[in-house]
N, C-alpha and C positions, 0 to 999 in steps of 0.2 A: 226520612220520607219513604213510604212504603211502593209496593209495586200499583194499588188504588188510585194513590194521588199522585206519582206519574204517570199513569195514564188519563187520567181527567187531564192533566198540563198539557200532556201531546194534544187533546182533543180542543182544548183553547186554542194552541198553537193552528191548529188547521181550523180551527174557525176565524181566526184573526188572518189568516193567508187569502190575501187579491179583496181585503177591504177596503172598501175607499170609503163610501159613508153609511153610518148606521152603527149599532152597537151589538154588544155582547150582553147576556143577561145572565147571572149567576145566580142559582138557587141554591141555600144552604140551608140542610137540617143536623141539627145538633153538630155542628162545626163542619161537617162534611159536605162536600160539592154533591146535589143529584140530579140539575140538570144543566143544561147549556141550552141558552135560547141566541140564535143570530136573527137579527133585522138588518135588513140592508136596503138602502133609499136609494133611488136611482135621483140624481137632481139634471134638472133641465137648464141648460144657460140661454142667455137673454142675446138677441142679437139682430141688429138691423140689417142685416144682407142676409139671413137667411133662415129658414124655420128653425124654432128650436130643437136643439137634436141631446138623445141622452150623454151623459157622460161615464154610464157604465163601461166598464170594462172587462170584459168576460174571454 
């Protein structure tokens, strides 16, 4: 593994760090990583005693 493709790794690693929902998107041209895409969903829980509140965590 070159010094490249450990750094693309470290930068997944810190996109996957304090995910809770949503994904990662990996772009590869001619077998190599060139970009990293993060989505991340805030989701809302349901609940009778009181508004819905997010469940991000930041």
């Amino acid at each position: 593994m070159n010094q490249s493709d450990q750094n693309w790794i470290q930068v997944i690693k810190e996109k996957l760090a304090g995910l809770r929902y949503g994904q990662i998107l990996l772009t590869v041209h001619d077998g190599r990583v060139v970009q990293i895409e993060r989505t991340e969903k805030t989701r809302l829980e349901a609940s009778s005693t009181k508004p819905n509140q997010p469940t991000r965590e930041d």
